[in-house]
PDB file of N, CA, C and O in Angstrom:
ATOM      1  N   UNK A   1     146.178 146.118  15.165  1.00  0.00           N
ATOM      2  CA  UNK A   1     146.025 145.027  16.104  1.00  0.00           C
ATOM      3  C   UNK A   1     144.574 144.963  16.580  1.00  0.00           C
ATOM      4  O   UNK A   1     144.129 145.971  17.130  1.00  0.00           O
ATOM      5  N   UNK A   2     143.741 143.835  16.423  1.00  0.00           N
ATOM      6  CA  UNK A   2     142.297 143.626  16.848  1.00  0.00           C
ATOM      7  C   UNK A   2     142.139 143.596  18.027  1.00  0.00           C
ATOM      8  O   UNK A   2     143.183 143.935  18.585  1.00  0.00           O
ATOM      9  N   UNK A   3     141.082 143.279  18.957  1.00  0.00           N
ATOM     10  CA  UNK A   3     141.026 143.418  20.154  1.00  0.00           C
ATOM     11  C   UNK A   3     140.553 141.964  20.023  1.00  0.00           C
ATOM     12  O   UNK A   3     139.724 141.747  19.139  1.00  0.00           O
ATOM     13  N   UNK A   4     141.007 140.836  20.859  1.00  0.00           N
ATOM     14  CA  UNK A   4     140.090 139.844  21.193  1.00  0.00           C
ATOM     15  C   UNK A   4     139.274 140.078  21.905  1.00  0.00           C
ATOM     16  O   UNK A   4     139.435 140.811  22.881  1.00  0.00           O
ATOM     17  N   UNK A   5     137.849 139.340  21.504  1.00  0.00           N
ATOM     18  CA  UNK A   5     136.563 139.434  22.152  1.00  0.00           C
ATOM     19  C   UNK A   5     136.718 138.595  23.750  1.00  0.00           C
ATOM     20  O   UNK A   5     137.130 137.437  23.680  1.00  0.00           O
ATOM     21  N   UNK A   6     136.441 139.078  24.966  1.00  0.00           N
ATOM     22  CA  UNK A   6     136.664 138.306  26.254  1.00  0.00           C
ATOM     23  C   UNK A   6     134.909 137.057  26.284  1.00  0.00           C
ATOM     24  O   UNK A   6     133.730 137.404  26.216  1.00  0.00           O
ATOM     25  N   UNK A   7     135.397 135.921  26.386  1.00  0.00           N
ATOM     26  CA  UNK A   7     133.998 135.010  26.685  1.00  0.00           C
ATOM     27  C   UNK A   7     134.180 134.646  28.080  1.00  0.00           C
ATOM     28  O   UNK A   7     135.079 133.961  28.567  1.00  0.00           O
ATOM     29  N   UNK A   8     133.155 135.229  28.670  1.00  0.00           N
ATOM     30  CA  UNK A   8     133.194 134.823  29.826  1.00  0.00           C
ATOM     31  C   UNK A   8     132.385 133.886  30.132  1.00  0.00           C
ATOM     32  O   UNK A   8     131.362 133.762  29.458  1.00  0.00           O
ATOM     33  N   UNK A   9     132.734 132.713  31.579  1.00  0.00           N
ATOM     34  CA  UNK A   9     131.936 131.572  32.004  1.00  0.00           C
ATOM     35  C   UNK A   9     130.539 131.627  31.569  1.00  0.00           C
ATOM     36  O   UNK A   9     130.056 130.864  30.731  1.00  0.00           O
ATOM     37  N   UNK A  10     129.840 132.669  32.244  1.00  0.00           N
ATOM     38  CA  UNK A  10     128.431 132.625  32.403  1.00  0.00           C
ATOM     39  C   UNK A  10     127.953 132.977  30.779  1.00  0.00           C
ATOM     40  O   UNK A  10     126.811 133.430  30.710  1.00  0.00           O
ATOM     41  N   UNK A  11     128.352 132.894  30.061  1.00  0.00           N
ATOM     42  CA  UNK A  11     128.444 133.095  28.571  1.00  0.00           C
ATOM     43  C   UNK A  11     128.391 131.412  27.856  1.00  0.00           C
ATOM     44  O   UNK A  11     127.514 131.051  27.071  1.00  0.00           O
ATOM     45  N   UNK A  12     129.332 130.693  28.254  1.00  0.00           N
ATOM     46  CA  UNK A  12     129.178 129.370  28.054  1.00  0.00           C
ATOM     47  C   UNK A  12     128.296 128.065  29.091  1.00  0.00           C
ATOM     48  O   UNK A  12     128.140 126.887  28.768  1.00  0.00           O
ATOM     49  N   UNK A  13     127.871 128.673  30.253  1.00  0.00           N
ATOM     50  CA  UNK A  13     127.490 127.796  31.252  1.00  0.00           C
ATOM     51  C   UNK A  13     126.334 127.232  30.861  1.00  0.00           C
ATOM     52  O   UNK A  13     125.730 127.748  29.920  1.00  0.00           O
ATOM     53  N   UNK A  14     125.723 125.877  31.619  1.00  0.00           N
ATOM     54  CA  UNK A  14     124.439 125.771  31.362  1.00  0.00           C
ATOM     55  C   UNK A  14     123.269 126.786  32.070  1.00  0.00           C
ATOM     56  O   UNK A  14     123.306 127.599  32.994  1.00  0.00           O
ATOM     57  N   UNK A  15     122.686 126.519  31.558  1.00  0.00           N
ATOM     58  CA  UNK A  15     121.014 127.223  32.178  1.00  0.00           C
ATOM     59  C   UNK A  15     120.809 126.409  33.134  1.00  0.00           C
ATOM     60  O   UNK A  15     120.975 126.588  34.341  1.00  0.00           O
ATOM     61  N   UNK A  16     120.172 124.832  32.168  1.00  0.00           N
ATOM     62  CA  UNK A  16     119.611 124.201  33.013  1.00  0.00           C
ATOM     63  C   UNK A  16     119.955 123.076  34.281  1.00  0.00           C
ATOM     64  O   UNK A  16     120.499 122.205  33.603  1.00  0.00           O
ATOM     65  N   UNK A  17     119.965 122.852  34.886  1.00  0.00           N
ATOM     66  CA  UNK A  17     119.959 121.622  35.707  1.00  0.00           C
ATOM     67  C   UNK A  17     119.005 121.539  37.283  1.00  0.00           C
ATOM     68  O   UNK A  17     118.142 122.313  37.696  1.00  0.00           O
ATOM     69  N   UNK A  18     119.633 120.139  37.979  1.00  0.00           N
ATOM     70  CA  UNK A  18     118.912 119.783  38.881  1.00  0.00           C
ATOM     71  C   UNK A  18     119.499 119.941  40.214  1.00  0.00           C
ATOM     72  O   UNK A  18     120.730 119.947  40.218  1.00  0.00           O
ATOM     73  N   UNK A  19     118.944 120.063  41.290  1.00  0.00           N
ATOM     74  CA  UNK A  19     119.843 120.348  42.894  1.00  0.00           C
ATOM     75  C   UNK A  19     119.208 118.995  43.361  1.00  0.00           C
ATOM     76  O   UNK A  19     118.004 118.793  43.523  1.00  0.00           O
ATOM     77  N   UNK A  20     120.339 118.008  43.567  1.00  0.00           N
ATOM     78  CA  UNK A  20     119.456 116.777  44.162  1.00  0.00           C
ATOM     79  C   UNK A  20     120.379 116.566  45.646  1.00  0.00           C
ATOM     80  O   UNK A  20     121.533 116.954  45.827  1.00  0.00           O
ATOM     81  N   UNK A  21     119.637 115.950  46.471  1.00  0.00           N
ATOM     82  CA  UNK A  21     120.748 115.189  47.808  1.00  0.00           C
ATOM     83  C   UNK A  21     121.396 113.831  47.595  1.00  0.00           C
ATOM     84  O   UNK A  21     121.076 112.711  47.198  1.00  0.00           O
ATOM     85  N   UNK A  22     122.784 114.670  48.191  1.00  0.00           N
ATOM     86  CA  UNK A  22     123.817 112.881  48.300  1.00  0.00           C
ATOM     87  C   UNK A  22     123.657 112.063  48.367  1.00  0.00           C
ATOM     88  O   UNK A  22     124.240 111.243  47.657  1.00  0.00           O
ATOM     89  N   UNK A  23     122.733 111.718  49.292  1.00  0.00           N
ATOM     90  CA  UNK A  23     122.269 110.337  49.362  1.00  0.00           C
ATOM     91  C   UNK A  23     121.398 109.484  48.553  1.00  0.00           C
ATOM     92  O   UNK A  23     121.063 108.317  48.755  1.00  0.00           O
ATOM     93  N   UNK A  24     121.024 110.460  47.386  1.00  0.00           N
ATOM     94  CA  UNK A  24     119.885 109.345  46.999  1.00  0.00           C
ATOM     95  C   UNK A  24     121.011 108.446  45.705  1.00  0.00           C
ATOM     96  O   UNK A  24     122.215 108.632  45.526  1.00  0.00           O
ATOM     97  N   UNK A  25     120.494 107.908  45.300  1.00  0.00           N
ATOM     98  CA  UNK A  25     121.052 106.658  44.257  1.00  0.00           C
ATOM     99  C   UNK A  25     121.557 106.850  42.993  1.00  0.00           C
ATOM    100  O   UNK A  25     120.760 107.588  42.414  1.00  0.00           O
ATOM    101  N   UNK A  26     122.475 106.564  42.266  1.00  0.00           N
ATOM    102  CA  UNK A  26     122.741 106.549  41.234  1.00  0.00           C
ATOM    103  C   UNK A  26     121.754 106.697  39.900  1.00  0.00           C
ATOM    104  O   UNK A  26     121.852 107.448  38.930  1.00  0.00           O
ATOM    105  N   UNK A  27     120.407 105.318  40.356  1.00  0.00           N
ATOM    106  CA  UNK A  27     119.710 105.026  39.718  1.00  0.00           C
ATOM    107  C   UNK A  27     118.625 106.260  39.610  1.00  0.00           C
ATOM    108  O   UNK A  27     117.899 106.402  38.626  1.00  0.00           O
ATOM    109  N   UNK A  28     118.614 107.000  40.582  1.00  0.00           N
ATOM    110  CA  UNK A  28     117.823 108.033  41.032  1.00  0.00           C
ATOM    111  C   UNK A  28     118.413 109.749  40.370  1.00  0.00           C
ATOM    112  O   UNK A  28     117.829 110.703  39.855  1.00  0.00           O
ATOM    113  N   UNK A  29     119.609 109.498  40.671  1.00  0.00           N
ATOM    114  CA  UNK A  29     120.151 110.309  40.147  1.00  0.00           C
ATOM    115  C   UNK A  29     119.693 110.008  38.582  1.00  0.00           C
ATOM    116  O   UNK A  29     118.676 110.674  38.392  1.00  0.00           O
ATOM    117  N   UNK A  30     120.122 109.098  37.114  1.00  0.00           N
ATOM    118  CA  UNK A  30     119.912 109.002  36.217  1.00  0.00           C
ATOM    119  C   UNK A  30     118.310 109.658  35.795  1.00  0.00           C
ATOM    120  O   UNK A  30     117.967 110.358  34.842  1.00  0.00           O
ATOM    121  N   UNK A  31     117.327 108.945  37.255  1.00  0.00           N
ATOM    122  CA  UNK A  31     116.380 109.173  36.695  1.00  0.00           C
ATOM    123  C   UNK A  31     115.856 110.837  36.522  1.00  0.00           C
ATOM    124  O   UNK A  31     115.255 111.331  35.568  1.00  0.00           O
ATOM    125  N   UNK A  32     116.348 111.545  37.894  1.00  0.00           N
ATOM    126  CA  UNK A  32     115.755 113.048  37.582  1.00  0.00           C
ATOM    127  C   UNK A  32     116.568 113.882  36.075  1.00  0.00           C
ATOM    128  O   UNK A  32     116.138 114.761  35.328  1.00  0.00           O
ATOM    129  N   UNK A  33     117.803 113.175  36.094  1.00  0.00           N
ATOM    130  CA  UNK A  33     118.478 113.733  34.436  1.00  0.00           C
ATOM    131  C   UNK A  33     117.546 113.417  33.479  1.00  0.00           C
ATOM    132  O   UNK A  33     117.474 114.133  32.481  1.00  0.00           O
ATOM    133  N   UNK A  34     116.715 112.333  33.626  1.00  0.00           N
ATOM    134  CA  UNK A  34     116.169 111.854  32.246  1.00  0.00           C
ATOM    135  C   UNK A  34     114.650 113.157  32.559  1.00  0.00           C
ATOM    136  O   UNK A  34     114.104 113.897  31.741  1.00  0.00           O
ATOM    137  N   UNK A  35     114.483 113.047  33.464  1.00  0.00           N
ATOM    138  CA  UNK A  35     112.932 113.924  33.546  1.00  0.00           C
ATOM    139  C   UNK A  35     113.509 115.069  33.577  1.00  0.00           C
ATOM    140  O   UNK A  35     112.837 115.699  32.760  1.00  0.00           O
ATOM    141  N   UNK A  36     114.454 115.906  34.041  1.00  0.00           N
ATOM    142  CA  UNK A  36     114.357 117.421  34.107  1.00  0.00           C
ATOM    143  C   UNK A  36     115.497 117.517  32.312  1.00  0.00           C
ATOM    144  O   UNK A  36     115.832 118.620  31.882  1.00  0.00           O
ATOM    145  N   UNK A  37     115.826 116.428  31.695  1.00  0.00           N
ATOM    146  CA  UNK A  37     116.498 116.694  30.591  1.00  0.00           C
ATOM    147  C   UNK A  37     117.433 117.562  30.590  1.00  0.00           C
ATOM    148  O   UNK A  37     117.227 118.608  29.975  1.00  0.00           O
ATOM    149  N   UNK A  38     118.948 117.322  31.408  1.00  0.00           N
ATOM    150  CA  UNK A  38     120.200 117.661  32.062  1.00  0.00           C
ATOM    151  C   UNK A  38     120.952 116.858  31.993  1.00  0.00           C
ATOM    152  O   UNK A  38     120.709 115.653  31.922  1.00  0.00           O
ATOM    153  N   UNK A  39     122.032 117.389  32.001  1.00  0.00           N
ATOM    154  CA  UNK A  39     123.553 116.316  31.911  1.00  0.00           C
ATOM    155  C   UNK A  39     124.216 116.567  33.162  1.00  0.00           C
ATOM    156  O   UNK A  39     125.263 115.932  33.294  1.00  0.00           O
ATOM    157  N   UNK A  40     123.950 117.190  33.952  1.00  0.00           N
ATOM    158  CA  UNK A  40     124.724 118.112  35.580  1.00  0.00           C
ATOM    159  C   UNK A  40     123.687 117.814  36.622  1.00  0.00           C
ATOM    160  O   UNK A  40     122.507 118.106  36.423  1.00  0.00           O
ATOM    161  N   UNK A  41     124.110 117.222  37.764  1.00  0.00           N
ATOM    162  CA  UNK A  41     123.283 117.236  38.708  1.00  0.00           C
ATOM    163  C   UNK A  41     124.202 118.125  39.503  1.00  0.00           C
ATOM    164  O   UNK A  41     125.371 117.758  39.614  1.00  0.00           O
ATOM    165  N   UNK A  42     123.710 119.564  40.228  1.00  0.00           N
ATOM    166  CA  UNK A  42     124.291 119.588  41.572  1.00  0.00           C
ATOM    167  C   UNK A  42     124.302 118.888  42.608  1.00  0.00           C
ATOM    168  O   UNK A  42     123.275 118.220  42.491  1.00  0.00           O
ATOM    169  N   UNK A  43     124.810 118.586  43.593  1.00  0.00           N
ATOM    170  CA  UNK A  43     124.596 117.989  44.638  1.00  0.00           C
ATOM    171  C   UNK A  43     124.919 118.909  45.863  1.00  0.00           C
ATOM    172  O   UNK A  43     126.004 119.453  46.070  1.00  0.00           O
ATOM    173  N   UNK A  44     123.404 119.022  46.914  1.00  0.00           N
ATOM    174  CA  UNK A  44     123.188 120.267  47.683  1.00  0.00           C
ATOM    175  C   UNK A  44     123.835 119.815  48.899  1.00  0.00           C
ATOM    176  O   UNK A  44     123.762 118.701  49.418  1.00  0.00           O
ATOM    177  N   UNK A  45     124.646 121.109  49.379  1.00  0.00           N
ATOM    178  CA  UNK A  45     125.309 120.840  50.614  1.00  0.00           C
ATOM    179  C   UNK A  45     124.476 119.989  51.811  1.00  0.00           C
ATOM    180  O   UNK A  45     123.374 119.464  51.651  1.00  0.00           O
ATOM    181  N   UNK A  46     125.242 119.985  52.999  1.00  0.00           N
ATOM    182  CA  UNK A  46     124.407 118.684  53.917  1.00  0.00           C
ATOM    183  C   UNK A  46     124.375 119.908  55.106  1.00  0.00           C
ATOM    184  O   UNK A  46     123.278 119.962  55.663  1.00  0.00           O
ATOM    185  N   UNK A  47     125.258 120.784  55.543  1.00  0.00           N
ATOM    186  CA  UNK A  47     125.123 121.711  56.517  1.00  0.00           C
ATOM    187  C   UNK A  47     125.503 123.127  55.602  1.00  0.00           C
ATOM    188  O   UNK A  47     125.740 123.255  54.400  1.00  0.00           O
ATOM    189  N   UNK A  48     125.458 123.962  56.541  1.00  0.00           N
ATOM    190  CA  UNK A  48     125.807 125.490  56.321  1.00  0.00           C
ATOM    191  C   UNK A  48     127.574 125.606  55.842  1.00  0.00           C
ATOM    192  O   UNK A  48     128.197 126.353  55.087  1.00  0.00           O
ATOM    193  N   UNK A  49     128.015 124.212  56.906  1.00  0.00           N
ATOM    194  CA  UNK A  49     129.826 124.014  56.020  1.00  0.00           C
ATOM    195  C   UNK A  49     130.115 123.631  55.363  1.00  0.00           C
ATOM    196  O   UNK A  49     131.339 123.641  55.230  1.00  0.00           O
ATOM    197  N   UNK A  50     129.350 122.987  54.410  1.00  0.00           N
ATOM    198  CA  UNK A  50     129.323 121.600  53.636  1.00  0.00           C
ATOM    199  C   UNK A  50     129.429 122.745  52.303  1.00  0.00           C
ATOM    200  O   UNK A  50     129.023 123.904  52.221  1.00  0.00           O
ATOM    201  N   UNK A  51     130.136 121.894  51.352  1.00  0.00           N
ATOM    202  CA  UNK A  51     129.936 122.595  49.904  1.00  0.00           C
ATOM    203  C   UNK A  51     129.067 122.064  48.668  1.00  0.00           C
ATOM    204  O   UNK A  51     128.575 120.978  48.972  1.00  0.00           O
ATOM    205  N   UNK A  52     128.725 122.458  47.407  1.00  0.00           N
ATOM    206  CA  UNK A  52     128.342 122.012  46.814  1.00  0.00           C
ATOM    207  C   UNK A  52     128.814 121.145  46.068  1.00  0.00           C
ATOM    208  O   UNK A  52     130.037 121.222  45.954  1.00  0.00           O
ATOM    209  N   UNK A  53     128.232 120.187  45.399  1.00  0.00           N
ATOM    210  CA  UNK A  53     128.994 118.910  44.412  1.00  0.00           C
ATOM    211  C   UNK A  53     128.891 119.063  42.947  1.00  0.00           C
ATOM    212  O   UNK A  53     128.400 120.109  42.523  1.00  0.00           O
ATOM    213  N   UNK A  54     129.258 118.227  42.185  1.00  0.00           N
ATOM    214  CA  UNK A  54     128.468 118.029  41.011  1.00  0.00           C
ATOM    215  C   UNK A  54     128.481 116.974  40.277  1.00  0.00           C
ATOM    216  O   UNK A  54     129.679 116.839  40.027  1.00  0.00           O
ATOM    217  N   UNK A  55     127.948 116.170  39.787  1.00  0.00           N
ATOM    218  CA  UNK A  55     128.442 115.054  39.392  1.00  0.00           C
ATOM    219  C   UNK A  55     127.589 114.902  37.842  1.00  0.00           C
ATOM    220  O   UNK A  55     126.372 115.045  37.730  1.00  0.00           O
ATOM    221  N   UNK A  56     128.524 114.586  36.723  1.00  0.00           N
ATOM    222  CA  UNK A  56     128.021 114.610  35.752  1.00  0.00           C
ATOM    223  C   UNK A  56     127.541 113.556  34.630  1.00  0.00           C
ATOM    224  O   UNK A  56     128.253 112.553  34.699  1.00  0.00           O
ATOM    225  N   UNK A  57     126.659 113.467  33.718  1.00  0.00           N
ATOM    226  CA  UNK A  57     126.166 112.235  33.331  1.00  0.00           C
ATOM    227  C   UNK A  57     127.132 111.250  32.696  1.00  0.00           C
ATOM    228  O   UNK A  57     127.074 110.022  32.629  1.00  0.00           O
ATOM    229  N   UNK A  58     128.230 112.300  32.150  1.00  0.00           N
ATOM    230  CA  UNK A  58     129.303 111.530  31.674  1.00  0.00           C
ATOM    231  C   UNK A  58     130.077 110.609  32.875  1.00  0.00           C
ATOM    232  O   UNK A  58     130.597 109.512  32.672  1.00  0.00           O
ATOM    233  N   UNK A  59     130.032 111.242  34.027  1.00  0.00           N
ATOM    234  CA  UNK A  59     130.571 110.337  35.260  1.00  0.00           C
ATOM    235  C   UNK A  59     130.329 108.946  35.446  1.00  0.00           C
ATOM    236  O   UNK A  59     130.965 107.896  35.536  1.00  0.00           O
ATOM    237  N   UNK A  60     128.916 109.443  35.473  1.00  0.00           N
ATOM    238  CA  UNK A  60     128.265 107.873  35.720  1.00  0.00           C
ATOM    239  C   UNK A  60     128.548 106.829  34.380  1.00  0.00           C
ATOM    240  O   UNK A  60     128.786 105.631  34.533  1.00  0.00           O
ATOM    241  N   UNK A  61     128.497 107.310  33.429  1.00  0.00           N
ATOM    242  CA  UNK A  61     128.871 106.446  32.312  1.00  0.00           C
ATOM    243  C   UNK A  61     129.935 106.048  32.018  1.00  0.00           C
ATOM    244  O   UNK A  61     130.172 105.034  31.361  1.00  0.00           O
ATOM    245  N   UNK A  62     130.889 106.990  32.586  1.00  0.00           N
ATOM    246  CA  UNK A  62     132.745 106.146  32.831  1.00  0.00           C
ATOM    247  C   UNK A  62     132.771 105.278  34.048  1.00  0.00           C
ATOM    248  O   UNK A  62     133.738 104.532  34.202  1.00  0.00           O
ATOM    249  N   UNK A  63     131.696 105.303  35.030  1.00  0.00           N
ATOM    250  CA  UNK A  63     132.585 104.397  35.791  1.00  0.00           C
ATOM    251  C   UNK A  63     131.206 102.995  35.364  1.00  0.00           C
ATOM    252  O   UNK A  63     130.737 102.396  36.331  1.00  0.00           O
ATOM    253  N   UNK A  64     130.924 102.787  34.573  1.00  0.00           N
ATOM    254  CA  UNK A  64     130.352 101.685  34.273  1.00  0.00           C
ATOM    255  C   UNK A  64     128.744 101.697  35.079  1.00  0.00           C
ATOM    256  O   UNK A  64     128.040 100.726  34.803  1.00  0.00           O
ATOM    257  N   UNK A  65     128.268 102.531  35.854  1.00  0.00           N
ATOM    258  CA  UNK A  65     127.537 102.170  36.902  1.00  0.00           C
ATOM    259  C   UNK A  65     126.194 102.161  35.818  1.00  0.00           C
ATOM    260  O   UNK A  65     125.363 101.600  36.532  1.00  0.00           O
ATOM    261  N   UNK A  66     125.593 102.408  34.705  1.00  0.00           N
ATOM    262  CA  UNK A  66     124.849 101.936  34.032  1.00  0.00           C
ATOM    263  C   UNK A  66     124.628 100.925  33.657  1.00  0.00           C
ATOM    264  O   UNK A  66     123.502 100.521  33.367  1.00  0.00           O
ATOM    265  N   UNK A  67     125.753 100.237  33.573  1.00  0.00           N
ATOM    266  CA  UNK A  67     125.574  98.548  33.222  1.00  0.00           C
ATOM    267  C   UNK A  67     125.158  97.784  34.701  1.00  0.00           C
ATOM    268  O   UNK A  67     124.818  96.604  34.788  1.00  0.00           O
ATOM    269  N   UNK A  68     125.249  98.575  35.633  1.00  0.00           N
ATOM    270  CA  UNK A  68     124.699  97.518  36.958  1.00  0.00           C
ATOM    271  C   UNK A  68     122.865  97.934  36.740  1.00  0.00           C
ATOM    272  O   UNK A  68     121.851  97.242  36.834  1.00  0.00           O
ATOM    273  N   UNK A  69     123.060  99.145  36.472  1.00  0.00           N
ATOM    274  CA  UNK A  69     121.197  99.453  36.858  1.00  0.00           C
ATOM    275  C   UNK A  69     120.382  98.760  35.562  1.00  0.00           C
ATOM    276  O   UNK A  69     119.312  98.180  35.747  1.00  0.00           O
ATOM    277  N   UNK A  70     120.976  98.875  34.272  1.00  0.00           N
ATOM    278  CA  UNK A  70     120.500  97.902  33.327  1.00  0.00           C
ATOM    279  C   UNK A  70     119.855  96.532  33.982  1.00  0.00           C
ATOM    280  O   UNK A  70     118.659  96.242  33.979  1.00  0.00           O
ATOM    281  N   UNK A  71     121.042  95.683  34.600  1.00  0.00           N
ATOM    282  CA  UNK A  71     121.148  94.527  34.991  1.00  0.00           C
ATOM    283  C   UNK A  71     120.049  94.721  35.998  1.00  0.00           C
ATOM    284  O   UNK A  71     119.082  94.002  35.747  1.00  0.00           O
ATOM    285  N   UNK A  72     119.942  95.296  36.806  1.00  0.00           N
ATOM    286  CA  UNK A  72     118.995  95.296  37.983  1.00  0.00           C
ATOM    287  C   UNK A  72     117.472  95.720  37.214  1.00  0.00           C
ATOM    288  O   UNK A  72     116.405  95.258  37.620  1.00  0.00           O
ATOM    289  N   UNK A  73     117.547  96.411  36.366  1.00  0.00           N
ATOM    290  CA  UNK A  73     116.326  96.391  35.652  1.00  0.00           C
ATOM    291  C   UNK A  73     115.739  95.305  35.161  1.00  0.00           C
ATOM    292  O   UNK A  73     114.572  94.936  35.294  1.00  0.00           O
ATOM    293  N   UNK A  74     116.529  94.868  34.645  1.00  0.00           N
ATOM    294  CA  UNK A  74     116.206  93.521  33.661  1.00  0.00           C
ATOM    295  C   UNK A  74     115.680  92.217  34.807  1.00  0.00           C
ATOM    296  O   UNK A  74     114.788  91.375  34.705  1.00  0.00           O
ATOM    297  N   UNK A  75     116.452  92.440  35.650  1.00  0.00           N
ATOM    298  CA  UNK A  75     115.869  91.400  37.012  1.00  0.00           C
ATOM    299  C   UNK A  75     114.039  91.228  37.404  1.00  0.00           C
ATOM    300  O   UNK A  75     113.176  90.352  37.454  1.00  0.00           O
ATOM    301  N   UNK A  76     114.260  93.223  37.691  1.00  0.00           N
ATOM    302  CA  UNK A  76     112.654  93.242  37.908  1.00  0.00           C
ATOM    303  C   UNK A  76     112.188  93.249  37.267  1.00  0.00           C
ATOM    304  O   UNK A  76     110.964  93.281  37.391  1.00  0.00           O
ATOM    305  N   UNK A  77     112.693  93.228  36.269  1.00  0.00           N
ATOM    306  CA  UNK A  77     111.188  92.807  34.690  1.00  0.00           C
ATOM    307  C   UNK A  77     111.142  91.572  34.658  1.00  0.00           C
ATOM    308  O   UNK A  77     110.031  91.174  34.307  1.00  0.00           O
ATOM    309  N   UNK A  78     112.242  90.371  34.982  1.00  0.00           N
ATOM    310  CA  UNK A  78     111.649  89.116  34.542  1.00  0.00           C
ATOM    311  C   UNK A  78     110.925  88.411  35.701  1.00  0.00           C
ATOM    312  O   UNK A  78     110.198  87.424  35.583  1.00  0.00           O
ATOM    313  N   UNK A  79     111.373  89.368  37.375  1.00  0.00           N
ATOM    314  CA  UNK A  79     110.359  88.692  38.528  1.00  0.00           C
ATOM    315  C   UNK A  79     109.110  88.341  38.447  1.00  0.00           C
ATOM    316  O   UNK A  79     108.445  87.390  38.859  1.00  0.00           O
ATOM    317  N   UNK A  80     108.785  89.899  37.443  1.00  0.00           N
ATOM    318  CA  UNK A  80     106.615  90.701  37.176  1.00  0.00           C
ATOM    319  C   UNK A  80     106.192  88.981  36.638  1.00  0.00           C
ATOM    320  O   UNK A  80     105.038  88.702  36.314  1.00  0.00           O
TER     321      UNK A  80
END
């Protein structure tokens, strides 16, 4: 009888990502994923009770919210 090998979390986890605050924007959010090159944003507690978040790039892309910032892009490019 073999022994299965145990894989633990920190064995599969990422390395990298970003600690951003709740409040800033969707659009904002996308953008530090695209510069720190991450799919995971944490999101940093607000007090000492508060917990951590996470919200992931796949998130934003199921609930459609890319097709609004597209659209809002495309706005301020045709204002210039």
């Amino acid at each position: 009888m073999s022994a299965e090998k145990v894989v633990r979390v920190r064995d599969v986890m990422m390395n990298n990502y970003a600690i951003v605050e709740g409040l800033i924007t969707v659009a904002e959010a996308i953008e530090i994923a695209k510069q720190r090159q991450v799919k995971a944003l944490i999101v940093n507690k607000r007090n000492d009770d508060d917990e951590y978040g996470i919200v992931l790039m796949n998130d934003i892309a199921k609930k459609k919210y890319w097709r609004l910032i597209a659209r809002r892009s495309e706005r301020m490019c045709t204002r210039s």
